[in-house]
Backbone as a printed PyTorch tensor [residue, N CA C, xyz], in Angstrom:
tensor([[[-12.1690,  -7.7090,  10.5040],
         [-11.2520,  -7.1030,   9.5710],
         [-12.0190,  -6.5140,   8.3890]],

        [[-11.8870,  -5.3330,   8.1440],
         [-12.3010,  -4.9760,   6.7400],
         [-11.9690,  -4.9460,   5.7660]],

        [[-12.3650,  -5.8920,   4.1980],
         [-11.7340,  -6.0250,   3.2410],
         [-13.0270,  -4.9020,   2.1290]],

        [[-11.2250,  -4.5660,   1.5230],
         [-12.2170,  -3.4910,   0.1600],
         [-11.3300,  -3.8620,  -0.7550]],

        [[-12.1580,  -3.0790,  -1.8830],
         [-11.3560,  -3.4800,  -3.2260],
         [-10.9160,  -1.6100,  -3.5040]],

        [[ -9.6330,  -1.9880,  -4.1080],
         [ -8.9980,  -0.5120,  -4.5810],
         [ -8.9940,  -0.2100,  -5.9820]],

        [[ -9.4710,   0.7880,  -6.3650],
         [ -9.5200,   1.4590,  -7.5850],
         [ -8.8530,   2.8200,  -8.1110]],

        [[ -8.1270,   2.9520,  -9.0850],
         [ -7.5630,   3.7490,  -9.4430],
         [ -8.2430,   4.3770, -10.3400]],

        [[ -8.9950,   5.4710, -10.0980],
         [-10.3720,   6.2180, -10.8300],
         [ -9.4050,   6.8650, -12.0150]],

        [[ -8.3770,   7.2950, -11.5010],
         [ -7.7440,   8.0760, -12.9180],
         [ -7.5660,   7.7230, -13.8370]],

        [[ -7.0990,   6.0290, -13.8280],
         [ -6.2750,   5.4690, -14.7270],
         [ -7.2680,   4.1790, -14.8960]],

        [[ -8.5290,   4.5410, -14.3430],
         [ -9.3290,   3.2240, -14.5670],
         [ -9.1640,   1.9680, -14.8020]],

        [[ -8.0560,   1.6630, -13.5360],
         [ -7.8930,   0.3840, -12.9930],
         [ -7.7100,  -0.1220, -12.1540]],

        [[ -7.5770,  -1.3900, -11.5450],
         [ -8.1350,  -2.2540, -10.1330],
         [ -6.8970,  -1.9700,  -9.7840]],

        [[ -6.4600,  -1.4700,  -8.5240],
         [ -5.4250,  -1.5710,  -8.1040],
         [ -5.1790,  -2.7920,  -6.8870]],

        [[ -5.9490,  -3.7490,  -6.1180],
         [ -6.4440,  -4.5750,  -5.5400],
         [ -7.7770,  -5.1070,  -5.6620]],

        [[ -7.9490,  -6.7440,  -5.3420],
         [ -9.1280,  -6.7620,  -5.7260],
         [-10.1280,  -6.9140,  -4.2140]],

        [[ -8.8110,  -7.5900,  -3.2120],
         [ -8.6260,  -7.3670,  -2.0810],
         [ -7.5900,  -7.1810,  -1.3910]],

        [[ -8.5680,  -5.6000,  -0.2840],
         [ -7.3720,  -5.4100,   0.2530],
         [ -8.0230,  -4.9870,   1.7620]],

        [[ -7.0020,  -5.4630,   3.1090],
         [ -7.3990,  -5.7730,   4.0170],
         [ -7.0650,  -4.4300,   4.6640]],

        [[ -7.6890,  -3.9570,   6.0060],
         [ -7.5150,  -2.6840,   6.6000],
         [ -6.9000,  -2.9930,   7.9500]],

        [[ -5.5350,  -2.2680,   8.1250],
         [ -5.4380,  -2.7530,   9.3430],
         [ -4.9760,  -0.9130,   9.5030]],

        [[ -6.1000,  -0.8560,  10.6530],
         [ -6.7270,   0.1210,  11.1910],
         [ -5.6210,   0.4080,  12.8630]],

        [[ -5.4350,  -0.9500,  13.5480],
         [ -5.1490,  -0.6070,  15.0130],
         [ -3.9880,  -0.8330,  15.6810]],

        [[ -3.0260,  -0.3410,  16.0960],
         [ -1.9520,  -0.0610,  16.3150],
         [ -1.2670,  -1.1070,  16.2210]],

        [[ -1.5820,  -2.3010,  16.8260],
         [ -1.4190,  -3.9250,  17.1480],
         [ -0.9290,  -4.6680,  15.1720]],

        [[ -2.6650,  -3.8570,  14.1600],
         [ -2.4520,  -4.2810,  13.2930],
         [ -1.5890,  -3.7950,  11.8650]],

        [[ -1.6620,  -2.6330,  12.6880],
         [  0.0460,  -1.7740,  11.8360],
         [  0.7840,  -2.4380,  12.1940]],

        [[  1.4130,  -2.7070,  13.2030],
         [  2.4940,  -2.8270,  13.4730],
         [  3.5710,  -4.2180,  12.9090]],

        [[  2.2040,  -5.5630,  13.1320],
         [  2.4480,  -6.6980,  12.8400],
         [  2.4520,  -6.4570,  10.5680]],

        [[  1.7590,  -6.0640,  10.1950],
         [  1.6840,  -5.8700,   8.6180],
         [  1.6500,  -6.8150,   8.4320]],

        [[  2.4730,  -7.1450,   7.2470],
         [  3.0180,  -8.3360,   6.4650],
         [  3.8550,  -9.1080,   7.1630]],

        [[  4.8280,  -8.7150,   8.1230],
         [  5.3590,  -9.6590,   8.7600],
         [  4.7700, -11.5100,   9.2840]],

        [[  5.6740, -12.1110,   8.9080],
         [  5.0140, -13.4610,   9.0190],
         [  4.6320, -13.9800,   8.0740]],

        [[  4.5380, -13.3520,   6.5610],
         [  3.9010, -13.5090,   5.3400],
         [  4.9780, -14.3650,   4.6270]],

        [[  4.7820, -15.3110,   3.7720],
         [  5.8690, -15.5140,   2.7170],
         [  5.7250, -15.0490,   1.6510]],

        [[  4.2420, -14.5280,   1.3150],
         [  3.9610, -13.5850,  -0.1300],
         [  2.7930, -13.1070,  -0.0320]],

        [[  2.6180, -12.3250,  -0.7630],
         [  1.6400, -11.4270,  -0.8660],
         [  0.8010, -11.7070,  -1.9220]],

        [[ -0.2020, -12.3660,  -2.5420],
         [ -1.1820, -12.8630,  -3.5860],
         [ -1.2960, -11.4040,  -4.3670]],

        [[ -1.2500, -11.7060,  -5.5460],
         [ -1.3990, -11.0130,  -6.6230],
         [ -2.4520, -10.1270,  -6.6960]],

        [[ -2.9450,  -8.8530,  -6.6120],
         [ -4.0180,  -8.3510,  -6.8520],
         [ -4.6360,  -8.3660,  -5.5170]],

        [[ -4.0100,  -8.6210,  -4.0770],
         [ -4.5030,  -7.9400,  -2.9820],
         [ -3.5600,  -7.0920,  -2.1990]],

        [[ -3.7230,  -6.8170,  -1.1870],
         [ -2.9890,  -5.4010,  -0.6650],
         [ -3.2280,  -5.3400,   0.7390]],

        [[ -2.6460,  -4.1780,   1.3080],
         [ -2.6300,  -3.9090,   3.5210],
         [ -2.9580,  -2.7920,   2.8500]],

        [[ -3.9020,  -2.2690,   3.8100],
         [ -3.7850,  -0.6250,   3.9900],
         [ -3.6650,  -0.3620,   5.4580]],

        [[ -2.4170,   0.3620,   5.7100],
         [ -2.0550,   0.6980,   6.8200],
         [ -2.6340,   2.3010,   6.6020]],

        [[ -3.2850,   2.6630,   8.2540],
         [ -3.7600,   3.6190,   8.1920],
         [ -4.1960,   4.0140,   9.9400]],

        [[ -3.9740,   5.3370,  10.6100],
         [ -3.0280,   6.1020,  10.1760],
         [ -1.4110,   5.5190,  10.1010]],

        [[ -0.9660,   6.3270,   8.6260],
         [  0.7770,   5.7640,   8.3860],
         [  0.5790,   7.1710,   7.4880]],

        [[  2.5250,   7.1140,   7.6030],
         [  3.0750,   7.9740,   6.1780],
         [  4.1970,   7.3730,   6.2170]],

        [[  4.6170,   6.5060,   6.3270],
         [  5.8870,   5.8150,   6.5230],
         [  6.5710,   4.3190,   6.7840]],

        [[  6.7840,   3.6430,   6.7380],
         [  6.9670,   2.1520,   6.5280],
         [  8.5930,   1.5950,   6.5930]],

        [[  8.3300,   0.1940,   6.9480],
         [  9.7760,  -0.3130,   6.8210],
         [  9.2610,  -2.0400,   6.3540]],

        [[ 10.4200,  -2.5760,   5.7700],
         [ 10.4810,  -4.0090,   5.6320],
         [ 11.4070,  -5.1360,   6.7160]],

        [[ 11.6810,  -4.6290,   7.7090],
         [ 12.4930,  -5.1190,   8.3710],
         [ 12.0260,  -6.7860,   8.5610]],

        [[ 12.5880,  -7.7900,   8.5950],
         [ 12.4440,  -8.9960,   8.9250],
         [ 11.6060,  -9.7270,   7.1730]],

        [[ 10.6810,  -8.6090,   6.3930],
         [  9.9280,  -9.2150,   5.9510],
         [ 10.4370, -10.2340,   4.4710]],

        [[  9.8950, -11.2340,   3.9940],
         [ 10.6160, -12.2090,   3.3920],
         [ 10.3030, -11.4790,   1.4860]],

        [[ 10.1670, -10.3410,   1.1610],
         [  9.6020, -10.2380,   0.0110],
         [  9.5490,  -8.7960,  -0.1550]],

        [[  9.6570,  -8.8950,  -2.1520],
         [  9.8130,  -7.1250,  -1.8010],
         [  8.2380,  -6.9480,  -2.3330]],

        [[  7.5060,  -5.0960,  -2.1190],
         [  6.6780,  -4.9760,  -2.1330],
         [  6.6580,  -3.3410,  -2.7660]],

        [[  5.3960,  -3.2570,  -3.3910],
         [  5.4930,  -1.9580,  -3.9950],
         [  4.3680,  -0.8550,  -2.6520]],

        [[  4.5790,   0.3680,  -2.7680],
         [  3.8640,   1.0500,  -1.7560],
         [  3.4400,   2.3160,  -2.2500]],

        [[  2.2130,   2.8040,  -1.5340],
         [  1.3540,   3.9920,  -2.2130],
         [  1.2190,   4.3640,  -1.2690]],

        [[  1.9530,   5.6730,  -0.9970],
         [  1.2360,   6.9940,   0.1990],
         [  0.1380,   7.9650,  -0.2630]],

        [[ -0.8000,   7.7360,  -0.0330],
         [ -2.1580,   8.6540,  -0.2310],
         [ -2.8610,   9.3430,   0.9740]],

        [[ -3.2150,  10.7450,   0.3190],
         [ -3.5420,  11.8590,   1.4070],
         [ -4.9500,  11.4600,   2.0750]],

        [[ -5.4920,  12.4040,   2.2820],
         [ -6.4350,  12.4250,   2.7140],
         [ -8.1180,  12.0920,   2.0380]],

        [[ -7.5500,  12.8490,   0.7600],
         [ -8.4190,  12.8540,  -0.2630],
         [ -8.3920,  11.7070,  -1.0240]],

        [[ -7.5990,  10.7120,  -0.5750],
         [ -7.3510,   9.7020,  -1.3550],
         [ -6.8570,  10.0600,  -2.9380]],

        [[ -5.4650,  10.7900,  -3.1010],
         [ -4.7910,  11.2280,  -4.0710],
         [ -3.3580,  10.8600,  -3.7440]],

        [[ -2.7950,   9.7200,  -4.8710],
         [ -1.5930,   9.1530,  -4.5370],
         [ -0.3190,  10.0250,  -4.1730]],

        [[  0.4790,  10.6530,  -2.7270],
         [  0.9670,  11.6640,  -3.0750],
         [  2.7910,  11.3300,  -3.0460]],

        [[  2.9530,  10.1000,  -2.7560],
         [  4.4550,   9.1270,  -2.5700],
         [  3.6590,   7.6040,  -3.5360]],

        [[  5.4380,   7.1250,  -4.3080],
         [  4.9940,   5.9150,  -4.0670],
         [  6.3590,   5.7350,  -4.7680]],

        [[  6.8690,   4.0090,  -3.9520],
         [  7.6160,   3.5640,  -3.5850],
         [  7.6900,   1.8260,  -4.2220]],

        [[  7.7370,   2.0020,  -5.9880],
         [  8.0840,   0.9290,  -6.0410],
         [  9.2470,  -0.1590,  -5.9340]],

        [[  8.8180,  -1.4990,  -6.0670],
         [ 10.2260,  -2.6900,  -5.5990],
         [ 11.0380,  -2.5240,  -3.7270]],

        [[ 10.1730,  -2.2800,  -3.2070],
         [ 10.6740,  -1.8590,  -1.8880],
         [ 11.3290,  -3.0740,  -1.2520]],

        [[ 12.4030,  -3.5160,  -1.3790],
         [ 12.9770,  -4.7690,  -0.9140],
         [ 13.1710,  -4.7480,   0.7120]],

        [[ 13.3350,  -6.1340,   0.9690],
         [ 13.6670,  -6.9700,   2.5620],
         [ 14.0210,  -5.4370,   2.9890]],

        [[ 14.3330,  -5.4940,   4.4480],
         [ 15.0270,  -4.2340,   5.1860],
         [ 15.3200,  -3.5070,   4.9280]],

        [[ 14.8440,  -2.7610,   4.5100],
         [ 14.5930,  -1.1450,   4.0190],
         [ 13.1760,  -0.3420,   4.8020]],

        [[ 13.6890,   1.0690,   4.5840],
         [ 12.6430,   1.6330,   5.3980],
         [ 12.1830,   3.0280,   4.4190]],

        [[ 10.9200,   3.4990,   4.6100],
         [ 10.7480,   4.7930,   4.0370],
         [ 10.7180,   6.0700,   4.3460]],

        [[ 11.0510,   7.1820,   4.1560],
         [ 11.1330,   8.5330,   4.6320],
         [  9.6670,   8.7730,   4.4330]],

        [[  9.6090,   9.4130,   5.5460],
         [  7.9200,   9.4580,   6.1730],
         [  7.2680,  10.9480,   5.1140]],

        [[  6.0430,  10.5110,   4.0320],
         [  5.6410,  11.6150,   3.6000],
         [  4.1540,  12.2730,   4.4240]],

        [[  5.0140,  13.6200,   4.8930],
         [  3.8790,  14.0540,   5.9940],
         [  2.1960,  14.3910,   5.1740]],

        [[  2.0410,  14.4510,   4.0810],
         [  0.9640,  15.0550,   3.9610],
         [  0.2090,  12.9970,   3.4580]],

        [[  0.9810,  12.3240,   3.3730],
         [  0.4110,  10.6810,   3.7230],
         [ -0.8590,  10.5530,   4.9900]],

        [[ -1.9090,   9.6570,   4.4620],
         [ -2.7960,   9.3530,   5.5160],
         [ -2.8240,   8.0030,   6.2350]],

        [[ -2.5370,   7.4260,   4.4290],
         [ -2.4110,   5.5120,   4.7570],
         [ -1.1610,   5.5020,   3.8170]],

        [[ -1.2060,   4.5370,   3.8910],
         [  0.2540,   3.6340,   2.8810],
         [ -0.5520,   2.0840,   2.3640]],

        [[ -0.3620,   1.7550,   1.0110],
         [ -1.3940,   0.7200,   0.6330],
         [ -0.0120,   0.0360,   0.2090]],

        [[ -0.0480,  -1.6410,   0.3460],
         [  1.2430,  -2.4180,   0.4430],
         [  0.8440,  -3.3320,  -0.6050]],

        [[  1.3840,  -3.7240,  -1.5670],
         [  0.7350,  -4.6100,  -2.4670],
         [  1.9110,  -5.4360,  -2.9240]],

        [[  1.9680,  -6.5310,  -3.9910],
         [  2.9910,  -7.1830,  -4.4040],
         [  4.1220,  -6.1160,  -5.4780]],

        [[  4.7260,  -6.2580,  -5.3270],
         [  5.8740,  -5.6020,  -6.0680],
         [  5.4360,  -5.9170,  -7.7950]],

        [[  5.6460,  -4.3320,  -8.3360],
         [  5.0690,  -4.6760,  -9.5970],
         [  3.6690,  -4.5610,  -9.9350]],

        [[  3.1350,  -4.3480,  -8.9760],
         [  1.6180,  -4.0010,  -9.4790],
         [  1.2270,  -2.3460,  -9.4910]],

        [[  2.1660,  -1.2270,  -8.9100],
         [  2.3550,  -0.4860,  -9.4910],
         [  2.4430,   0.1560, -11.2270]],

        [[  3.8620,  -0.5200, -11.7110],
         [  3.9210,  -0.8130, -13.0420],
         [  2.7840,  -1.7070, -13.9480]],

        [[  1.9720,  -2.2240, -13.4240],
         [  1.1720,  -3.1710, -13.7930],
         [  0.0110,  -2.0360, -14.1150]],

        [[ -0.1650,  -1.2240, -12.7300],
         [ -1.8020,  -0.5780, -13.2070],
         [ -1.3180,   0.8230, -13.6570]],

        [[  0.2050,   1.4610, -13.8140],
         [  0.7150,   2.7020, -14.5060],
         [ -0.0730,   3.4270, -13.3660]],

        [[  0.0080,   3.4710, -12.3250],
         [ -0.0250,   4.4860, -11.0150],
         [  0.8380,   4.7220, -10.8840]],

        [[  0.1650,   6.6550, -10.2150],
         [  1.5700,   7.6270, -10.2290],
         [  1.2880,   8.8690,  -9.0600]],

        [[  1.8620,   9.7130,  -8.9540],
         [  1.5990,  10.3670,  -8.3220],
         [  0.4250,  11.4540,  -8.6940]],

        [[ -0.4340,  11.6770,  -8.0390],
         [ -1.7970,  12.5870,  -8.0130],
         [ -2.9490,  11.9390,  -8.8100]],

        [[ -2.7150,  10.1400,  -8.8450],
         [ -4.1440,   9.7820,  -9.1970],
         [ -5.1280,   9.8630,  -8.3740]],

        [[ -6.2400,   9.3660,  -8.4340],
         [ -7.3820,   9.4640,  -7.4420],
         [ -7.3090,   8.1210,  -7.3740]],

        [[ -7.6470,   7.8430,  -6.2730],
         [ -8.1020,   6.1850,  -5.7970],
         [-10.0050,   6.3110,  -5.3790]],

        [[-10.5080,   4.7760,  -5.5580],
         [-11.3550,   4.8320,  -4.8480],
         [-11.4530,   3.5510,  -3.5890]],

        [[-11.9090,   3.5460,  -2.8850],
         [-11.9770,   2.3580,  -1.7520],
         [-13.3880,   1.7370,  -1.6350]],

        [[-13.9120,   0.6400,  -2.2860],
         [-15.0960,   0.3720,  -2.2880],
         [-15.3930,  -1.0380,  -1.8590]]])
């Protein structure tokens, strides 16, 4: 599994300190499911995604669609239990973090991220 830490170059702050990559169809698919929470200051990066749902999952969660360039171009805070998202096509990954850490690091649309 590959863990990185996420950075928000614009706004020069940690947006995860870890965050895990799930890269393969198997590990999209499963996400967070099975989780009872999500630890503070780590994150999923689903990738390829532009689109997401919470179905079954026990917790709400905030979400970042970023392009290619790694430039935030959706994001989807407080995303509660069963709910789903309208797919943003120019999305590469979708980064899943605890609800509120959005508002926490003032990410927005067209920051730069870094993945290190």
């Amino acid at each position: 599994m590959i863990r990185v830490k996420i950075l928000n170059q614009t706004k020069n702050t940690t947006i995860a300190q870890e965050a895990v990559a799930a890269y393969s169809p198997l590990t999209r698919i499963k996400g967070l499911l099975g989780k009872k929470t999500l630890k503070k200051h780590h994150a999923l990066i689903l990738k390829p995604c532009n689109s997401i749902h919470t179905f079954f999952m026990q917790f709400p969660i905030d979400a970042l669609f970023v392009d290619k360039n790694k430039i935030v171009v959706a994001l989807l805070p407080g995303l509660k239990p069963f709910c789903f998202s309208r797919a943003y096509f120019k999305a590469q990954c979708v980064i899943e973090m605890p609800a509120g850490t959005i508002a926490e690091t003032a990410t927005a649309v067209g920051d730069i991220l870094a993945f290190v």
